[in-house]
C-alpha positions in Angstrom: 0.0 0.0 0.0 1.2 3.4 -1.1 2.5 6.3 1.8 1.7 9.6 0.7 3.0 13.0 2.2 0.4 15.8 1.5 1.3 19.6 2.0 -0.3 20.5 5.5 -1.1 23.6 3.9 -2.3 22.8 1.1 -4.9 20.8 2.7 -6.0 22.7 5.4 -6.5 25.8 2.6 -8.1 23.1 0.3 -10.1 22.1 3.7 -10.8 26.0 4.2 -10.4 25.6 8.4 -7.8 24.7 10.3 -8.0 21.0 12.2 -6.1 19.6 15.3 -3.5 17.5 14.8 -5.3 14.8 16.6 -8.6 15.3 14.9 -7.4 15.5 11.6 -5.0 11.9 12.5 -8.4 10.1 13.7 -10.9 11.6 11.2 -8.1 9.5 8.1 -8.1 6.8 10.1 -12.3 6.3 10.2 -12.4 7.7 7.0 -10.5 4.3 5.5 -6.9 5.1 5.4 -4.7 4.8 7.7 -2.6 8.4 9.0 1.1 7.5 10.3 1.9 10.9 11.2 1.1 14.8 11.4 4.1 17.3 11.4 4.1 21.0 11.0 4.5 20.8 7.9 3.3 16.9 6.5 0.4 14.5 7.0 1.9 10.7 6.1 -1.2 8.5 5.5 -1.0 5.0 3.5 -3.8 4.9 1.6 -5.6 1.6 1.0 -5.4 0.2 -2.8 -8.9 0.6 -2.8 -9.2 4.4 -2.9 -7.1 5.7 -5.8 -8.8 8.4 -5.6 -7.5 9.6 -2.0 -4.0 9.8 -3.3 -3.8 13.4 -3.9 -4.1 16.4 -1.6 -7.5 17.4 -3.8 -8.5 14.1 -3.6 -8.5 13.7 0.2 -9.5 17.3 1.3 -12.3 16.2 -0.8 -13.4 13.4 1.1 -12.4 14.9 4.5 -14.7 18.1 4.1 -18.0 15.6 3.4 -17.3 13.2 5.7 -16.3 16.1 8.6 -19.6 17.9 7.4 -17.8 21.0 6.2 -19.3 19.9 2.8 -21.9 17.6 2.2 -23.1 15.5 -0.7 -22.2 15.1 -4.4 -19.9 17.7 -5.5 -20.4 18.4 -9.2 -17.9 19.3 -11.3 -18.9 21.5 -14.9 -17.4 20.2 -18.2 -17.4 21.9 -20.9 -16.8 20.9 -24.8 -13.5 21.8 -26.2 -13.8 20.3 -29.4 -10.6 19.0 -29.5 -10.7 15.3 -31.0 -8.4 12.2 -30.6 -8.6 10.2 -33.4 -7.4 6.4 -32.3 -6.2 4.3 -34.7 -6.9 0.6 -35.2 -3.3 -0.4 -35.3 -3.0 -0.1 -31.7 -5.6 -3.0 -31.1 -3.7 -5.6 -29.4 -0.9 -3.3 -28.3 -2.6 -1.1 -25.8 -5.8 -0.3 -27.4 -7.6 2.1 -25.5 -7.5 5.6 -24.5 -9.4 8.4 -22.0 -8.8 11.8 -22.6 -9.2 15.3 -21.3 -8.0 19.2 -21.0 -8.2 21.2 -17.9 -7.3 25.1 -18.3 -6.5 27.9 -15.9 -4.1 26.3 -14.1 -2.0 28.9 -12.0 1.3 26.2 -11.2 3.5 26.5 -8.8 6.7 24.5 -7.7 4.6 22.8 -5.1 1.4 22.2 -7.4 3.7 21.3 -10.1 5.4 18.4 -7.4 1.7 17.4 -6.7 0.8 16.8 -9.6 4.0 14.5 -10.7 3.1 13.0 -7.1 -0.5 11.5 -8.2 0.5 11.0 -11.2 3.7 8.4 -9.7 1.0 7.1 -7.4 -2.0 6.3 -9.7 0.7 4.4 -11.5 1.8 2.4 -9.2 -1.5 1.3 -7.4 -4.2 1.7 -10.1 -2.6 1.1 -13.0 -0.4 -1.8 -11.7 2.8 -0.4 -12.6 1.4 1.1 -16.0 0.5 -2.7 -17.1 -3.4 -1.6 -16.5 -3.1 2.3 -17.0 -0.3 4.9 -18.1 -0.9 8.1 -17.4 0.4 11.0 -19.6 0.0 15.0 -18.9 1.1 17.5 -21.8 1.4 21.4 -21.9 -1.6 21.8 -24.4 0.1 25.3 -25.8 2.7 22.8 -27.6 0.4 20.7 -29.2 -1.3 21.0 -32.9 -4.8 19.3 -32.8 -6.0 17.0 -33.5 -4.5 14.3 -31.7 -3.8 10.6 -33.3 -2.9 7.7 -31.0 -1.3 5.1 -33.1 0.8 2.0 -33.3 4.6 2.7 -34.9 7.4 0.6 -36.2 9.7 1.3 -33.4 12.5 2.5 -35.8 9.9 4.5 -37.4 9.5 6.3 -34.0 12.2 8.8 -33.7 12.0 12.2 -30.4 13.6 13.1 -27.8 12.3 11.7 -24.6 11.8 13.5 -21.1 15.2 15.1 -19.6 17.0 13.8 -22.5 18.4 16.3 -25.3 18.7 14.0 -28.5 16.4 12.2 -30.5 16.0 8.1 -29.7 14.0 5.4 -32.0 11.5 3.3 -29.7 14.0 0.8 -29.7 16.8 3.1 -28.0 14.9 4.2 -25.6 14.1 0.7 -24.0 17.7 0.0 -24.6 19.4 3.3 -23.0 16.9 5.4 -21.0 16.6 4.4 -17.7 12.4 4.5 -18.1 12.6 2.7 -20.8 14.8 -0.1 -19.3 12.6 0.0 -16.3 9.1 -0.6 -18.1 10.0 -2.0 -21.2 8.7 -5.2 -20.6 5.6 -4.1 -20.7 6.0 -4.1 -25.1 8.4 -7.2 -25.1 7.0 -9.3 -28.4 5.2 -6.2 -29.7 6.1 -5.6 -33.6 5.0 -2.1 -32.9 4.7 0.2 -30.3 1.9 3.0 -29.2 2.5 6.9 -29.7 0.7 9.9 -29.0 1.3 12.4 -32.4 -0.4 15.8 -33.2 -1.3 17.5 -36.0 2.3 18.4 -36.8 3.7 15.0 -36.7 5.2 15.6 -33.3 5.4 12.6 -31.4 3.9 13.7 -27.7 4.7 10.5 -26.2 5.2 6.4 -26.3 3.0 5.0 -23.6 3.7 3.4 -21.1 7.0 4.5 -21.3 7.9 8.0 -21.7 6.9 11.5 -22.8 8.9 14.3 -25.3 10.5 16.2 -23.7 9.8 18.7 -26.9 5.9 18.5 -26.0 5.7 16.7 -23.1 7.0 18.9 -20.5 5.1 20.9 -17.8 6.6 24.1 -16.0 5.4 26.3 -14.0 4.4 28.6 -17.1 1.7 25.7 -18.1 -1.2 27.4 -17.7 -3.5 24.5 -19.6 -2.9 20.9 -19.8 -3.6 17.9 -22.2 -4.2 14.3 -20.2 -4.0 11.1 -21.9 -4.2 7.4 -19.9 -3.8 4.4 -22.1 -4.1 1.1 -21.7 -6.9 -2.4 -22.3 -10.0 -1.2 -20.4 -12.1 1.4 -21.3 -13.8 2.3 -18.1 -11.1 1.4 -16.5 -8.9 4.1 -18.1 -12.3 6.5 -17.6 -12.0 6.4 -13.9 -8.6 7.1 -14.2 -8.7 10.3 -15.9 -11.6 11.3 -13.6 -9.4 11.1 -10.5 -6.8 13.5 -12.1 -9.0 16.0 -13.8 -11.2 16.6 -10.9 -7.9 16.6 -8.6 -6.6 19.4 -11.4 -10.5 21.2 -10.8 -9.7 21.5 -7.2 -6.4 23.2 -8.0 -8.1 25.6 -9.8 -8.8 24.2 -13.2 -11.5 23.9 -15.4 -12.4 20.7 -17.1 -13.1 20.5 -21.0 -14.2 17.4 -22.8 -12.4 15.7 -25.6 -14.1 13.7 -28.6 -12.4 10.2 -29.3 -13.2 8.6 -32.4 -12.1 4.9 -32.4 -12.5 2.4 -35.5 -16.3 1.3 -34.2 -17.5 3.8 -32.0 -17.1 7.5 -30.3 -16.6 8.6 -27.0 -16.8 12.0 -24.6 -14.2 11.9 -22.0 -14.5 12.5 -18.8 -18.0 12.3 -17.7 -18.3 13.4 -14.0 -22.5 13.4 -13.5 -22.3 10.6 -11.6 -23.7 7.0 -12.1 -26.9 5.5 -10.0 -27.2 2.4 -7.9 -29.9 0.9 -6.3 -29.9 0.9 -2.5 -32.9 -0.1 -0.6 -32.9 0.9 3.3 -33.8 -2.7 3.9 -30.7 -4.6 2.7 -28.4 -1.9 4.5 -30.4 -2.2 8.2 -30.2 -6.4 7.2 -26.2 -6.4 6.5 -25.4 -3.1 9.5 -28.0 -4.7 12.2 -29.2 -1.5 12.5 -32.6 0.3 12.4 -31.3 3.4 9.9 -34.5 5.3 7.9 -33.8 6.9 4.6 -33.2 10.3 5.6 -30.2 8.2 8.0 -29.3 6.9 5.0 -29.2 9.9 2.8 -27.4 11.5 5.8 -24.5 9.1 5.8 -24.4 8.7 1.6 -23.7 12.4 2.0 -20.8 12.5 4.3 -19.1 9.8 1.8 -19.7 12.2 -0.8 -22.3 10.4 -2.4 -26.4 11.9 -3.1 -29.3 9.7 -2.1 -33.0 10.0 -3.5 -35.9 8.0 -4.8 -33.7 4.6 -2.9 -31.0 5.4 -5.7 -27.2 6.5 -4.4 -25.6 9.1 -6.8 -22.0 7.8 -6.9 -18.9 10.3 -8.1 -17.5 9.0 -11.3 -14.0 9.0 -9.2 -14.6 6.8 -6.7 -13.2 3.4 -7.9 -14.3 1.2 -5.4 -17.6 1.5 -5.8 -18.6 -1.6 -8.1 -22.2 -3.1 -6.3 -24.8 -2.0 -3.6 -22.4 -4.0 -0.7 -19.5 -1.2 -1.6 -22.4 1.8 -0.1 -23.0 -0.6 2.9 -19.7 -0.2 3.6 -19.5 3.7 3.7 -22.8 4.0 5.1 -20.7 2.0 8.1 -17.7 4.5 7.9 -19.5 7.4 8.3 -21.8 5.8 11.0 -19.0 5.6 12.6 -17.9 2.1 13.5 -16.8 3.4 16.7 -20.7 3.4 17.4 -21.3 -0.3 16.8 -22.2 -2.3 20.0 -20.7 -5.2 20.0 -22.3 -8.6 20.8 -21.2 -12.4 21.7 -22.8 -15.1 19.5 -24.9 -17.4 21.0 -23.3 -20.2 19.3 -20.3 -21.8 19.9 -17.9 -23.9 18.0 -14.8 -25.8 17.6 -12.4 -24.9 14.4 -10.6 -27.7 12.7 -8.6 -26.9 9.5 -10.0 -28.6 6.5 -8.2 -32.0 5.3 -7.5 -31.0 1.8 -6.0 -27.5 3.0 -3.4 -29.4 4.9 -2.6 -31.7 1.9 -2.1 -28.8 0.3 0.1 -27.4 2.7 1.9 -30.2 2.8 2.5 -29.7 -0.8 3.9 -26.4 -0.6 6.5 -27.7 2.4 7.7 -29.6 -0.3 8.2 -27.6 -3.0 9.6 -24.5 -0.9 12.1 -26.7 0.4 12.9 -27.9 -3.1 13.6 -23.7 -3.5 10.8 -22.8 -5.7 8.7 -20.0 -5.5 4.8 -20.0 -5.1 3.0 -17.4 -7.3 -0.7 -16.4 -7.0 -2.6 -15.9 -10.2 -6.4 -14.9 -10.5 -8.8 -17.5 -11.8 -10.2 -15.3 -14.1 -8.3 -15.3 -17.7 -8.9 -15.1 -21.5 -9.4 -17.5 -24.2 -5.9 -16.5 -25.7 -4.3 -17.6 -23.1 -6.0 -20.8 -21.9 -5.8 -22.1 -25.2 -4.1 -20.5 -28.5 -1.2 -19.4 -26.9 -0.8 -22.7 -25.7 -1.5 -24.6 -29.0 -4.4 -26.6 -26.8 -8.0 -26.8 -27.7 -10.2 -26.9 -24.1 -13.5 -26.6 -22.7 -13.9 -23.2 -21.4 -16.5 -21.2 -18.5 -17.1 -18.1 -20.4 -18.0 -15.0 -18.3 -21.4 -13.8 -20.0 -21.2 -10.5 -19.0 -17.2 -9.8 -18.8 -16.2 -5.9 -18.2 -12.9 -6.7 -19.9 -11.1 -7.8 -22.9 -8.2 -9.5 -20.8 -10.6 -11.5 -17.9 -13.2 -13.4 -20.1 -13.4 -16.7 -18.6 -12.3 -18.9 -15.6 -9.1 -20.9 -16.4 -9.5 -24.8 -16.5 -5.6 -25.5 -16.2 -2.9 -23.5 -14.1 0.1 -23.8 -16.6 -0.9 -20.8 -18.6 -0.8 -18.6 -15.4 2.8 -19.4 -15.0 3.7 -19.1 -18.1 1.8 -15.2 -18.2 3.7 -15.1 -14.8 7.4 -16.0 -16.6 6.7 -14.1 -19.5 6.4 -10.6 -17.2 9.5 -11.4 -15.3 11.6 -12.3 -18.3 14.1 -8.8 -17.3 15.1 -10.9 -13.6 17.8 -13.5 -14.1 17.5 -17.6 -14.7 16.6 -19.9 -13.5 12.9 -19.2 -12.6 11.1 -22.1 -10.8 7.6 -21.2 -9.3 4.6 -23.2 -8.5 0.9 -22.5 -7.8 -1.8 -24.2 -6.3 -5.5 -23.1 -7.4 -8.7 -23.7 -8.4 -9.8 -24.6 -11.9 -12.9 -25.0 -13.2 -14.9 -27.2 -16.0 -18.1 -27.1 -17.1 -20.6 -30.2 -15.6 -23.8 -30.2 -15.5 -23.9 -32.7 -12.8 -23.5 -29.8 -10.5 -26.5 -27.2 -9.5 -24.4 -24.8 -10.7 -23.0 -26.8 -13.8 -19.4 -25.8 -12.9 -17.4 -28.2 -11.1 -14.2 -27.0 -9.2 -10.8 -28.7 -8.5 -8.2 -27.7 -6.9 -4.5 -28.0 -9.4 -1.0 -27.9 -8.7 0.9 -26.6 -11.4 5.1 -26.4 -11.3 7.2 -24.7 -13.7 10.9 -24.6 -14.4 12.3 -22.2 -16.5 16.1 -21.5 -17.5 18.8 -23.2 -19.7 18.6 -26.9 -18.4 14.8 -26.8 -17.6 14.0 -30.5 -19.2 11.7 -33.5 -18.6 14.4 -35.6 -16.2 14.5 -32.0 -14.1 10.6 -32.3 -13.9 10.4 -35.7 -13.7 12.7 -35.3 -10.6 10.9 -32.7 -8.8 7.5 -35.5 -9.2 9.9 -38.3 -7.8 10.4 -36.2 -4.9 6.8 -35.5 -4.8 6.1 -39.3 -4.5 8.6 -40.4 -2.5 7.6 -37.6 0.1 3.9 -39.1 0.3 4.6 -42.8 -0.1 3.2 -42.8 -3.4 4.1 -45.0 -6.1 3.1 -44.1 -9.7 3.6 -44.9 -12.9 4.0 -43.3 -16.5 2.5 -43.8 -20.2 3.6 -42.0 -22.8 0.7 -39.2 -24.4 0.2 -37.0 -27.1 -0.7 -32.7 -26.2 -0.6 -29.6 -28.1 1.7 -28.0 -25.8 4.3 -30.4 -25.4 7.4 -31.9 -27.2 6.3 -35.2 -28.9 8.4 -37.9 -26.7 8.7 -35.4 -23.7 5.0 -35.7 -22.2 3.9 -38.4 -20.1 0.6 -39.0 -18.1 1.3 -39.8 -14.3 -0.9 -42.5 -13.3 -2.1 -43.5 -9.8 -4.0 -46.6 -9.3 -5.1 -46.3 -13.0 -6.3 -43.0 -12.4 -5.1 -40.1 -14.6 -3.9 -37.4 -12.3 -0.8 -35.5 -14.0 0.9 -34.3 -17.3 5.0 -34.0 -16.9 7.1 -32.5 -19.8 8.9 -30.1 -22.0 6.9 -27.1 -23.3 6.6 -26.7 -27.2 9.1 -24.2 -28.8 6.0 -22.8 -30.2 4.1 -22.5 -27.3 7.4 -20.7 -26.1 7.2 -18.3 -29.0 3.7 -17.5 -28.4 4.7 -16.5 -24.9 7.9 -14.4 -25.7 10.5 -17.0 -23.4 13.6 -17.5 -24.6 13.9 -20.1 -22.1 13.3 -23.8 -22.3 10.4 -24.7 -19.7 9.6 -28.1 -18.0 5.8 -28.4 -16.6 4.3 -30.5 -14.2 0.5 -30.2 -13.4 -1.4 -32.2 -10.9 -4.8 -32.8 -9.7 -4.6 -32.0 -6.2 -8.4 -33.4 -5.6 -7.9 -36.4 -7.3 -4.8 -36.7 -5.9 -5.8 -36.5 -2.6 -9.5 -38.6 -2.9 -6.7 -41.5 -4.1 -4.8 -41.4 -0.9 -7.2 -41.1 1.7 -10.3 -43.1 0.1 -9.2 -45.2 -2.4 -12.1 -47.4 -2.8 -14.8 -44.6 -2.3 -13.7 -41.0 -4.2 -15.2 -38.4 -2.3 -15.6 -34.8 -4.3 -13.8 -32.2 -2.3 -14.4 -28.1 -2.9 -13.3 -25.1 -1.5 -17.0 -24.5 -0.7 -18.0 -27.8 0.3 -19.6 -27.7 3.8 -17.9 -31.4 4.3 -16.8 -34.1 2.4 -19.3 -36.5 1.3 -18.7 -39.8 -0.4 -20.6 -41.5 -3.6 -22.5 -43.0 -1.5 -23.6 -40.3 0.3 -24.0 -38.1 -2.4 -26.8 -39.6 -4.0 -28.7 -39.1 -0.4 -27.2 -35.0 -0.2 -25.6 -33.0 -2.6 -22.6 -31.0 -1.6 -23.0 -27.8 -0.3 -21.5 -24.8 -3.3 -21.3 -21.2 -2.8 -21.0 -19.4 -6.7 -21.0 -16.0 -7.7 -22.2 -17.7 -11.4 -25.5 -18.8 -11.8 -25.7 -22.7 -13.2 -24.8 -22.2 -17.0 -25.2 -24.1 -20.1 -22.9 -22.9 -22.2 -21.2 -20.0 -20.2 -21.0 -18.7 -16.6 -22.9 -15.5 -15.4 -20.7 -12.7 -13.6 
């Protein structure tokens, strides 16, 4: 989680009273964050991942002055039409496809502002847009720049300025190669034939997201009186809320927002768009989750002090706030600015004994294991694409589709773990050799022999990647595997997309398929971008484990499985599933 330092000054002027030390520390820390400090001169607070929006001194006067009830309510923000258009090009699909833009004038920039702004900028980068992977954030002195803008996709040789704090002109290619941003965040266009720019009407090239800006256009001094904002990157909304949290950060400091028209290939856009968006919040469901007794105007009263409006059992949300995704999230700030200080607490009437579940110590067994083999465990999320479940990996599967995805890049859950290690390989390709991680997760298949037609297992997936990676390294790493839990197995040779014929084998345990062990495909390597031979194994952890401790009588284990149930039992009782997905025929709902 990111520290900040915000200008006392500037926030108590932002805040338009002066505050205690003390009050100001304990009204952050009830507000969500968490303050480590007030000087005479600095407030420290580490702001929680989950509001981006906090990580300016605009952004959190903002929220202190509604929730201290200086300023209640929705503050609206006026945004006019500038006219100026971006015109995005459909060469960057597949690159870094999409763009939010906008232009805030009568700036009066200072030193300090001028550090502020580079300081939320640094930050949003880091949290929100995941080291520029999800969002790259670029800010321009609009007086240098001819519209309209293009946002294209260049040859890198083709692309030819000179980047920030650095007097001669570079090709793309040079600048991953010498400056020390583009060294830093290069990998973020490894395998990429061409790379993103920002050009005006003069040809200028503004910038080469997520890299770097000119330092001909790209440049902001304390002249810069109106500015240009551009974040890129493979969600549209995404990218939206992004821009919002700066422009209305720049408002604050004494800006004013104009719109900018983006044409892409299929469709056109208005950027930013600060009215707010509804959500449905009846008074019921929040007493129900709270255990309180709130009425509407108690309601509206506490939406307000999160900066949020409240009428007709609809919540007005700001178009900044992030973490605001379903009717839950407005529980939860109805909560803050009750004040959880005001809860009473209560002893359950029930009491229980906890035991840790049987499968979660196999697993930790597993991971004993393998640390003490010196790999490294990696957490991916379950939620992938197509791409890389199965073309990337030369491998046809079965596939829950999402039927309602928000994003190109998370479109279905992933029904094997070795493509999230080899996403996980391919972004850490700039760190030395040899790599060897593992993960254990859940994947899931479609089966309609479940109530919710998707049937969950639980996967260990090992891969070793560096010069000598082979199958006798892998095939070693499962010996120790067996030996370890008095297993004895055996091997017959198989046929899969992503292996090397002759280097994949299916490990069998009492006749029961439960592994593939072998060599990645050199194309399966290209696909990826590693340069590296890799060695996979990938095990059924449930199968492994119903094989060991019930060998006559499989039993189907889940993470939300009240208990294990046998066969047997199981035509009597069906096990117990908590989904967010309905039961789907064909695909999943989100």
């Amino acid at each position: 989680m990111p520290t900040v330092k915000y200008n006392k000054k500037s926030l108590m002027e932002l805040l338009g009273r002066k505050v205690s030390d003390e009050v100001l520390s304990n009204r952050i820390n009830y507000l969500g964050a968490n303050c480590e400090g007030v000087d005479e001169n600095e407030v420290t607070v580490e702001v929680f991942p989950n509001r981006p929006d906090l990580l300016s001194e605009q952004g959190l006067a903002r929220a202190l002055s509604s929730f201290m009830d200086i300023k209640l309510g929705f503050k609206k923000y006026d945004v006019k039409k500038s006219g100026v258009k971006v015109v995005v090009d459909k060469s960057v699909k597949g690159i870094r496809p999409f763009t939010a833009c906008a232009i805030v004038k009568g700036l009066k920039l200072t030193d300090e502002k001028i550090k502020e702004l580079i300081q939320i900028q640094e930050k949003l980068h880091i949290t929100y847009g995941r080291n520029r992977k999800k969002a790259a954030i670029g800010i321009y002195p609009l007086e240098h720049i001819k519209t309209p803008i293009y946002y294209k996709a260049l040859h890198p040789e083709e692309i030819k300025f000179k980047p920030l704090d650095l007097n001669k002109d570079l090709t793309g290619s040079q600048i991953l190669a010498i400056h020390p941003t583009g060294r830093e965040y290069g990998y973020l266009l490894d395998g990429k034939e061409k790379y993103p720019v920002f050009i005006d009407a003069k040809q200028s090239i503004m910038s080469m997201p997520p890299i770097i800006n000119s330092n001909n256009v790209g440049k902001i001094a304390v002249t810069t009186k109106d500015v240009f904002i551009e974040c890129s990157g493979f969600e549209f909304d995404y990218l939206h809320t992004c821009l919002n949290i700066i422009v209305t950060a720049l408002a604050d400091m004494g800006g004013h927002i104009y719109s900018v028209d983006l044409s892409y290939p299929d469709k056109k856009h208005v950027t930013p768009e600060l009215s707010g968006r509804e959500l449905k919040l009846d008074v019921e469901y929040v007493n129900k989750i709270l255990g309180l007794e709130l009425k509407e105007s108690d309601v509206k009263k506490y939406l307000g002090r999160m900066g949020h409006d409240y009428k007709n059992k609809k919540a007005l949300v700001p178009n900044y706030r992030a973490d605001i995704l379903h009717p839950i999230d407005l529980v939860e700030d109805i909560a803050i600015a009750h004040g959880y200080e005001n809860f009473k607490g209560t002893l359950s009437e029930f009491s229980t004994v906890a035991q840790e579940k049987p499968i979660s110590i196999f697993k930790n067994q597993l991971r004993s294991i393998l640390i003490g083999l010196g790999l490294i465990e990696v957490k991916n999320y379950h939620l992938t694409n197509k791409d890389n479940q199965s073309k990337l990996m030369n491998y046809n599967i079965d596939l829950v589709e999402l039927e309602n995805s928000v994003t190109q890049e998370y479109t279905v859950l992933r029904a094997w773990v070795t493509p999230n290690l080899m996403e996980t390989l391919r972004y850490n390709k700039h760190y030395e050799y040899p790599q060897n991680i593992f993960e254990i997760g859940t994947v899931f298949k479609l089966d309609d022999s479940y109530d919710t037609g998707v049937k969950e297992t639980d996967r260990l997936a090992i891969g070793l990647c560096g010069s000598d990676a082979n199958f006798t390294k892998i095939k070693q790493i499962l010996d120790v595997i067996a030996e370890a839990l008095e297993l004895k197995y055996d091997l017959t040779e198989t046929e899969h997309g992503s292996f090397i014929k002759g280097r994949v084998a299916r490990v069998l345990l009492s006749n029961s398929k439960i592994a593939y062990v072998g060599e990645l495909h050199p194309q399966v390597l290209m696909n990826w971008g590693i340069e590296m031979p890799v060695a996979v194994l990938e095990l059924n952890v449930t199968e492994l484990f119903n094989l060991m401790n019930f060998p006559n009588d499989k039993v189907e284990v889940t993470e939300h499985s009240k208990k294990t149930v046998s066969k047997k039992e199981s035509k009597k009782q069906k096990p117990v599933h908590k989904k967010v997905h309905s039961k789907p025929k064909k695909k999943s709902k989100r």
